[in-house]
C-alpha positions in Angstrom: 96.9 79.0 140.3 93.9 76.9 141.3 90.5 77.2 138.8 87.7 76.9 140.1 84.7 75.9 137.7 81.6 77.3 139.2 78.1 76.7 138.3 76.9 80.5 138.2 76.1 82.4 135.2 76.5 86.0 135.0 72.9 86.0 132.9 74.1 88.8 130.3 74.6 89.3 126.8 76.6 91.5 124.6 76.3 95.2 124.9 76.0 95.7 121.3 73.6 92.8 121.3 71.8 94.9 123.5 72.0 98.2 122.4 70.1 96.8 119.1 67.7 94.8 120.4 66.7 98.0 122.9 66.5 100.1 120.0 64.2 97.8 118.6 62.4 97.9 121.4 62.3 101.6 122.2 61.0 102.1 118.1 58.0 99.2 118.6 59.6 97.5 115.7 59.2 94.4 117.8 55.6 95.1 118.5 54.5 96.4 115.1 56.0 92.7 113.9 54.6 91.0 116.4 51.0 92.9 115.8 51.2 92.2 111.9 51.4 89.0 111.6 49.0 86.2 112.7 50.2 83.9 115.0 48.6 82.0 118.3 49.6 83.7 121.0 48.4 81.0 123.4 50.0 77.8 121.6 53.5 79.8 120.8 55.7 80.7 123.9 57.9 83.0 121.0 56.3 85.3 119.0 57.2 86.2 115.8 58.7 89.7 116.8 60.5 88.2 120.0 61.9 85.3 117.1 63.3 88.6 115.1 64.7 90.0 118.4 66.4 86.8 118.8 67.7 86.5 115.1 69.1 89.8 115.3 71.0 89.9 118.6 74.2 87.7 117.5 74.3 89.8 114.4 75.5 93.0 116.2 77.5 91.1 118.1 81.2 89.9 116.9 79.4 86.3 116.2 77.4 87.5 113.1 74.3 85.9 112.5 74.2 82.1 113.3 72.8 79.2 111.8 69.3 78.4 113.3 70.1 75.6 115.3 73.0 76.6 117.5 71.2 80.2 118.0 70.2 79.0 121.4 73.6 78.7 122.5 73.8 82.8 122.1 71.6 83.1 124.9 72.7 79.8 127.4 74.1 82.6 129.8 70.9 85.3 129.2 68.1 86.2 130.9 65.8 85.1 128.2 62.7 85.4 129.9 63.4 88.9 130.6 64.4 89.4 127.2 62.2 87.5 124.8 58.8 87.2 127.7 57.8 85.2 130.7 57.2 81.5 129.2 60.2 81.6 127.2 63.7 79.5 128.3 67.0 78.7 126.6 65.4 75.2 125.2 62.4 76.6 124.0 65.2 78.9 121.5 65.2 76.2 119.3 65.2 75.9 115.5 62.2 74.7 115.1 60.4 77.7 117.3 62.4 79.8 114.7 61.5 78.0 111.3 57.8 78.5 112.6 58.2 82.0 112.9 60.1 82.4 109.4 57.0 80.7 108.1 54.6 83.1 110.2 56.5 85.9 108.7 56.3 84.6 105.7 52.7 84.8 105.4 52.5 88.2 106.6 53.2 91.1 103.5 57.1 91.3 104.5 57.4 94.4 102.0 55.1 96.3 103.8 55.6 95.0 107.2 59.4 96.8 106.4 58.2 99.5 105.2 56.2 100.4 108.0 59.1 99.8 110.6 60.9 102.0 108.2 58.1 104.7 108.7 57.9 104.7 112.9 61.4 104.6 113.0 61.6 108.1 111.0 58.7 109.3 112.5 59.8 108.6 115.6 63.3 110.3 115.1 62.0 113.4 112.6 63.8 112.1 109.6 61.2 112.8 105.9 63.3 112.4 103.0 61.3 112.1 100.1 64.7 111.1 98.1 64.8 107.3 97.0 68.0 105.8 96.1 67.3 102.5 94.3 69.8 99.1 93.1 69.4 96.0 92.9 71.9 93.0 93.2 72.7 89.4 93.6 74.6 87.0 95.9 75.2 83.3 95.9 73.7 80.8 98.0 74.8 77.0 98.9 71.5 75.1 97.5 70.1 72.8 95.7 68.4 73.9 92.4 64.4 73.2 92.4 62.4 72.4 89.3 59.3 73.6 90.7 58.3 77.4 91.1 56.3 78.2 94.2 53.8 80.5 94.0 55.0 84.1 95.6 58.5 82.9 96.3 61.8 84.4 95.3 63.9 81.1 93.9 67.2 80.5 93.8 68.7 80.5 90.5 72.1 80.5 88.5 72.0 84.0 86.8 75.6 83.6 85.3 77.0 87.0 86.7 77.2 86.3 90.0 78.6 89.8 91.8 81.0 87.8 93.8 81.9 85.5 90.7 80.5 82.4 92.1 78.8 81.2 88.7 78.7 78.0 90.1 76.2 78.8 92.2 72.7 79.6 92.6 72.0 83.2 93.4 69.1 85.3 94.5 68.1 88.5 93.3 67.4 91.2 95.5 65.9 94.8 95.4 66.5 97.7 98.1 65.6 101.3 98.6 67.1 103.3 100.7 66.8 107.5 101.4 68.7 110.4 101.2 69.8 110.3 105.1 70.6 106.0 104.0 67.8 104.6 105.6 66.4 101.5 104.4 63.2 101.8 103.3 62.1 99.1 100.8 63.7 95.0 100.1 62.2 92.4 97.9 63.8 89.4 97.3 63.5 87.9 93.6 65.0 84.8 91.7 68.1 84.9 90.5 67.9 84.8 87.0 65.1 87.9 87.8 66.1 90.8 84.8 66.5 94.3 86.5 63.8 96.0 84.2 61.0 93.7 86.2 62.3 94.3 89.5 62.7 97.7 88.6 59.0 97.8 87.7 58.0 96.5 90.2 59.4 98.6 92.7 58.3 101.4 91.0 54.7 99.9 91.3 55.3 99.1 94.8 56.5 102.9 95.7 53.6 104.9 94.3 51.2 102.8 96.7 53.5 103.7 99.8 54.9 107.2 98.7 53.4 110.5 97.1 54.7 109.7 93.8 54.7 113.5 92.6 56.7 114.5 95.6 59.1 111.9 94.9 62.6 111.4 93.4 63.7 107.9 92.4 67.8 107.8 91.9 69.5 104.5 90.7 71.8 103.5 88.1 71.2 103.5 84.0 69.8 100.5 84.3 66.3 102.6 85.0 66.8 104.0 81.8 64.7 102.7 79.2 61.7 104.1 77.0 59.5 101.4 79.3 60.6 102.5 82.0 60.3 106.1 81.8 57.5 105.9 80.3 55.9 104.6 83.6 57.6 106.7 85.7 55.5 109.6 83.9 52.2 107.7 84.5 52.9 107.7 87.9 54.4 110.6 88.9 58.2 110.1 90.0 60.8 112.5 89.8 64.1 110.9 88.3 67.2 110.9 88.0 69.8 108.1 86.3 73.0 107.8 84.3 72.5 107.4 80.6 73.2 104.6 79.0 74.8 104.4 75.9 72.3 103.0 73.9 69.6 105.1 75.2 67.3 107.3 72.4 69.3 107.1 69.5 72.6 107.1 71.2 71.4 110.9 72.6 74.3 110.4 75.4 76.8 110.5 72.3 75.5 113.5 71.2 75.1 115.3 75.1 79.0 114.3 75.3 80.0 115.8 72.2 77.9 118.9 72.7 79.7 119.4 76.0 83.1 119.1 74.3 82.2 121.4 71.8 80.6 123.9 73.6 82.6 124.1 76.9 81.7 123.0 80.3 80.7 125.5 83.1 82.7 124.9 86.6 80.5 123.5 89.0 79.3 125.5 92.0 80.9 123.1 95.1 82.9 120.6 93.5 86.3 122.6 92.8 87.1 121.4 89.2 84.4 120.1 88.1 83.0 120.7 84.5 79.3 120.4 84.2 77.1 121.0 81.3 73.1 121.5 81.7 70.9 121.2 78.9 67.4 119.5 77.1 66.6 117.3 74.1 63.9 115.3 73.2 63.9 111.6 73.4 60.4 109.5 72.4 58.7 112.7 71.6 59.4 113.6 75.8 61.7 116.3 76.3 64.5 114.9 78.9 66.9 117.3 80.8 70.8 116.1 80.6 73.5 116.9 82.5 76.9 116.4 81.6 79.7 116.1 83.9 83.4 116.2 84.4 86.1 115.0 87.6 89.4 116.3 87.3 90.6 112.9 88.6 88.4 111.2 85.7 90.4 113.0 83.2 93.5 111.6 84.8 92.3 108.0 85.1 91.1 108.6 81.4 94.5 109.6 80.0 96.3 106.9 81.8 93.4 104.1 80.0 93.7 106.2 77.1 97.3 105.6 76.5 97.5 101.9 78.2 94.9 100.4 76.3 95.5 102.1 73.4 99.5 100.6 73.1 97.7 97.1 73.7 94.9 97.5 70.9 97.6 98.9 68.8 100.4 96.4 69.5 97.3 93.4 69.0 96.8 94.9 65.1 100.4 95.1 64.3 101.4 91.6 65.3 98.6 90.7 63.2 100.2 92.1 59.9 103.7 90.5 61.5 102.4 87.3 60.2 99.8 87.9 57.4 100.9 88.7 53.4 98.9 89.6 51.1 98.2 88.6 47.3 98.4 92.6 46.4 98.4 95.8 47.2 95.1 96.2 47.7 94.0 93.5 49.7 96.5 94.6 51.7 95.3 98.1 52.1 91.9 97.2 52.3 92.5 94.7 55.5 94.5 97.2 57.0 91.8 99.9 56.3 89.3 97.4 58.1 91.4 96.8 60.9 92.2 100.7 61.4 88.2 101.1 61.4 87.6 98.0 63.9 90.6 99.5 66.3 88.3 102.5 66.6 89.2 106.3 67.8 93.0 105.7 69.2 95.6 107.8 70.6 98.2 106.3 68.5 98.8 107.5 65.0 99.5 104.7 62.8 100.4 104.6 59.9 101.5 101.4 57.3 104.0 100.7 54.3 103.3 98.3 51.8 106.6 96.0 50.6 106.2 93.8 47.9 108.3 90.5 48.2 109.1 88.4 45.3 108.6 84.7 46.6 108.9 80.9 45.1 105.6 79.0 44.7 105.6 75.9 46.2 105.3 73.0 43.2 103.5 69.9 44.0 105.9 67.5 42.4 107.5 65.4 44.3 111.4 64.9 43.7 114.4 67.8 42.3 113.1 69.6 39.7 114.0 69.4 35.8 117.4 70.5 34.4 116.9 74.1 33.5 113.8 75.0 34.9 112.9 78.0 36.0 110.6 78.2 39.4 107.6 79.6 39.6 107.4 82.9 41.7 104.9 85.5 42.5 104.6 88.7 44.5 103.0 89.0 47.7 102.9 92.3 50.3 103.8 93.0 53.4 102.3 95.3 55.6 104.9 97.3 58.0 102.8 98.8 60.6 104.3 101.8 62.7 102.7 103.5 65.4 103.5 106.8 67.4 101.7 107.6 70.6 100.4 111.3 70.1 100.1 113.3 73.4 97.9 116.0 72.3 95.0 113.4 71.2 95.5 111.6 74.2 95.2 114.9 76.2 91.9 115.3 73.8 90.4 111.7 74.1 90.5 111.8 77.8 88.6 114.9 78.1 86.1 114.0 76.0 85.7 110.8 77.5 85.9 111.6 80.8 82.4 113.5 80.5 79.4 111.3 82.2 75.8 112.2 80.9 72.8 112.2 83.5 69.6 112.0 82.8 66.5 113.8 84.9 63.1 115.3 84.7 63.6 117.6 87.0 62.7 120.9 86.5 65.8 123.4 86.2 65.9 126.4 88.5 68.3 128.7 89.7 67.7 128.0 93.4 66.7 124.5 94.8 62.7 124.5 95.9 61.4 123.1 98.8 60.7 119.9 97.3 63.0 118.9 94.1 60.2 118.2 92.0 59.4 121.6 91.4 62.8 123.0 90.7 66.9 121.6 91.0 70.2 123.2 90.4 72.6 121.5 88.1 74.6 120.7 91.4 71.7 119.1 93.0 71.3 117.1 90.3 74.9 116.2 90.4 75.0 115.4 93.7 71.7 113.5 93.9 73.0 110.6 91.8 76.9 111.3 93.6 74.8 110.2 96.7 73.8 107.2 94.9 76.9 105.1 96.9 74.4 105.0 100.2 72.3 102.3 98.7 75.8 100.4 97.7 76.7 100.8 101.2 73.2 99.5 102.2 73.9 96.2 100.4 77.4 96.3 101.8 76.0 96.3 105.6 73.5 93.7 104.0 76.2 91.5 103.0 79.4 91.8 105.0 78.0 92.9 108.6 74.8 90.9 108.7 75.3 87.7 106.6 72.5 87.9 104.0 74.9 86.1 101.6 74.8 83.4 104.5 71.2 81.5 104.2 71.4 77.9 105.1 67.8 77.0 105.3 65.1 74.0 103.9 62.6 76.1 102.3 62.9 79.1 99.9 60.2 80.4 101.5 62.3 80.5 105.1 65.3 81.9 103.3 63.3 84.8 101.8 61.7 85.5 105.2 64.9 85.4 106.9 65.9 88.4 104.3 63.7 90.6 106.0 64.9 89.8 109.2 68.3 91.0 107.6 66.6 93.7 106.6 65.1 94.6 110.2 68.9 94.2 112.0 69.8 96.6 108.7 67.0 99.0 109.4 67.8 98.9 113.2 71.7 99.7 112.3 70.9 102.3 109.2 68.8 104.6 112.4 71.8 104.0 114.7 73.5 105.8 112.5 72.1 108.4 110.9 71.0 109.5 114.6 74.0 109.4 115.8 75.4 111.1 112.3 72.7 114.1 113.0 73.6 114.7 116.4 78.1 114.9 115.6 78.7 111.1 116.3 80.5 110.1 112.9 80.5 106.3 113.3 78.5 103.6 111.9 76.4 101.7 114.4 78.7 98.8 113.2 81.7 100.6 114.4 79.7 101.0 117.7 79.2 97.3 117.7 83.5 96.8 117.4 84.3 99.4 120.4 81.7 97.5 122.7 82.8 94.0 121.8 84.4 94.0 125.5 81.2 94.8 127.5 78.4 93.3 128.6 75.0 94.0 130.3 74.2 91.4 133.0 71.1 90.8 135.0 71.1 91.1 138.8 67.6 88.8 139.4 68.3 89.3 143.1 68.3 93.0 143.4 66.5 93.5 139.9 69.2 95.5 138.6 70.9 95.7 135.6 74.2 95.6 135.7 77.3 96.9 133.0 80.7 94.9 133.1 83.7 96.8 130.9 85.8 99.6 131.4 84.6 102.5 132.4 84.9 104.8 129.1 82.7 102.0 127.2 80.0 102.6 129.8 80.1 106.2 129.1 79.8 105.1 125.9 76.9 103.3 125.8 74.9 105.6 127.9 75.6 108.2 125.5 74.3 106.4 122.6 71.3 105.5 124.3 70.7 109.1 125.6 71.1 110.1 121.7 69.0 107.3 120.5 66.2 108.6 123.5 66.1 104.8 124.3 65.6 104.0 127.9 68.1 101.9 129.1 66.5 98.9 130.9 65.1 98.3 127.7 68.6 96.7 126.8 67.8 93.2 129.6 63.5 93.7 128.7 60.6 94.6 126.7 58.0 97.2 126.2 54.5 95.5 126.1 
């Protein structure tokens, strides 16, 4: 076999490389970047739009997202002045072109600039949830740790519960929002050692100047449960809804759990076994609405804990009294008293005998003791400690702590209104904070598929700029989706990206064509997704001014 090394390109790139960065196009995500931020568009052959493009385009593809400096090398065998504008060539793809426009983006308000992309793009595609599912979480960074603050920038930090367990690193904080049909809305970057009630705040804050607050429902975990908290969320406007925590108003979930038991759990209307129980009580002088729930499959993890736990709490307190005596009885019944009271609610009965033993004291003379005399003795107990596993508690236990309490301020109603903020079932409110895994998944995408937990850069401010480009190629993949989703295409746009790993869109400059090399079912594909997405194909090799 002879090779042949040729000195022709085949000027392409990646298909899904190109499916996202025509998307971006066909939305003017590019443009509204580009028309956002300052920058001199005589001096700079890459603006800062074409420098997201860029950043974005390996991401899709099977590459991920590549350190600044070798990102050039992406596009050594691209058209890039057909992609990125006329001055622009492979050299001119350097890191330093992009570190200038991390900085421009920097400067430009990257909160808002997202969440106006996040507006065309829903516009554009008829999507108006006004359902807001917000988290907040951390991942590490390789960095070194700065002594100065500066002003406006997230730092990295060591926060000490790192979500991947890598204490020994610093970590930045981050906040997202996403919406009901899990598209991203809203990403702030914070320190690491940031507390979630601030960043919680602040969102908050940040929301009511982009959203109508009283047409609003903010969903997120217990941790935006607090009298602060809620308290703002009345002054301006949200609708809520959020697990109770346990130490929330006086313990009040304790009570909402024990009221359910008590009173019996209604089946829930389209979730086959579920228990739910829908009631009010006043917390802070604010009467709260509280809904109680129950999975069948809880119940079973429950029972299972119940008893597993339980024989290890219970085992831990016996071999306790395996090796402790006491001076008498009582001390003996006392500590065990304490110890059944520290052990807590148990399946296990258990139960203890006390056995005196008659023992020798130990003398402190040295040598064999005197001709006829008598050694010293005293009593001391033992405490025999048996335990029985009972399955009818257990059976009880895991019922009753199986139940999870919600907490809400919307208004209860028979039927759903138009808007939730004037009226939601017990089932909407269950399944409002059920759908509270979409902004989990956001962070997952954020994470795994486009590298945000891989920054490598000088600056902080650079590292928190080049979050919002991950949160742009996030925004660009959530609408691939739920487009797709809405018109009977059930795959993420990252699964998209996997099934066209073997095509790619080449440039004809001779003929001006553009060009699709693959099999034939992956072109089908591709122009279906396109069709779907109403984004015009030669948009996947160019630009829309």
């Amino acid at each position: 076999m002879e090779i042949d090394i040729g000195t022709d390109s085949d000027n392409g790139i990646p298909a899904a490389s190109a499916l996202a960065m025509a998307v971006m196009e066909s939305t003017g995500i590019r443009k509204l970047i580009d028309d956002v931020c300052i920058w001199d568009r005589k001096q700079r052959i890459l603006s800062p739009g074409m420098a997201v493009k860029a950043m974005i385009g390996p991401i899709f593809d099977a590459s991920n997202k590549l350190p600044l400096y070798i990102l050039s090398t992406f596009y050594e065998t691209s058209p890039v002045d057909i992609l990125f504008g006329n001055r622009v060539t492979v050299p001119s793809l350097g890191d330093r072109a992009f570190a200038r426009s991390l900085d421009t983006l920097f400067d430009a308000d990257l909160e808002g600039l997202l969440w106006a992309c996040a507006e065309r793009v829903r516009g554009m595609y008829g999507f108006s949830s006004d359902v807001l599912h917000m988290d907040a979480t951390n991942f590490s960074v390789y960095a070194m740790e700065r002594p100065d603050e500066e002003d406006g920038v997230a730092m990295p930090r060591r926060s000490g519960h790192a979500k991947d367990g890598r204490n020994d690193l610093l970590q930045y904080a981050m906040q997202a929002v996403c919406d009901s049909d899990r598209i991203l809305r809203y990403l702030r970057p914070y320190s690491g050692n940031e507390s979630d009630c601030t960043m919680n705040l602040n969102t908050l804050n940040d929301l009511a100047g982009r959203t109508d607050a009283s047409a609003t429902t903010v969903v997120a975990d217990c941790k935006l449960v607090n009298a602060r908290i809620i308290d703002r969320m009345y002054e301006l406007g949200f609708g809520f809804v959020s697990k109770c925590p346990e130490s929330f108003g006086k313990r009040i979930r304790e009570a909402i759990v024990n009221s359910a038991y008590a009173d019996g759990m209604t089946v829930s209307d389209g979730r086959k076994g579920w228990g739910v129980y829908d009631t009010d009580a006043e917390v802070n002088e604010r009467s709260l609405r509280f809904v109680a729930y129950r999975n069948p499959s809880d119940i079973v993890k429950t029972r299972r804990y119940v008893e597993l736990q339980g024989k290890k709490d219970a085992e831990k307190l016996i071999s306790r009294f395996l090796r402790d005596r006491f001076k008498c009885e009582s001390d003996a019944k006392d500590e065990f008293s304490r110890a059944l009271k520290k052990l807590g609610d148990t399946a296990y009965v258990i139960t203890a005998e006390y056995v005196p033993h008659l023992v020798h004291v130990k003398t402190t003379r040295r040598g064999r003791p005197p001709a006829g005399h008598e050694p010293e003795r005293k009593t001391e107990w033992e405490v025999i400690v048996t335990m029985v596993f009972d399955p009818m508690k257990a059976e009880m236990m895991s019922k009753r702590d199986s139940i999870n309490v919600l907490v809400t301020n919307l208004p209860r109603s028979i039927e759903d209104a138009e808007n939730l903020r004037s009226g939601a079932t017990t089932g909407t409110v269950l399944k409002l904070y059920m759908d509270e895994y979409k902004i989990e998944h956001t962070y997952r995408l954020m994470k795994s598929g486009m590298g945000v937990d891989s920054v490598y850069l000088h600056t902080p401010s650079r590292e928190n700029a080049m979050m919002f480009v991950v949160g742009i190629a996030t925004l660009v993949a959530d609408i691939i989706t739920a487009v797709l989703k809405r018109n009977g295409v059930r795959k993420t746009a990252m699964r998209i990206c996997d099934e066209l790993m073997s095509l790619r869109i080449v440039y004809d400059r001779e003929h001006d064509r553009l060009l699709m090399r693959g099999l034939a079912e992956r072109k089908t594909q591709l122009m279906s997704y396109l069709e779907t997405m109403k984004t015009n194909p030669t948009l996947m090799l160019g630009y829309k001014d």
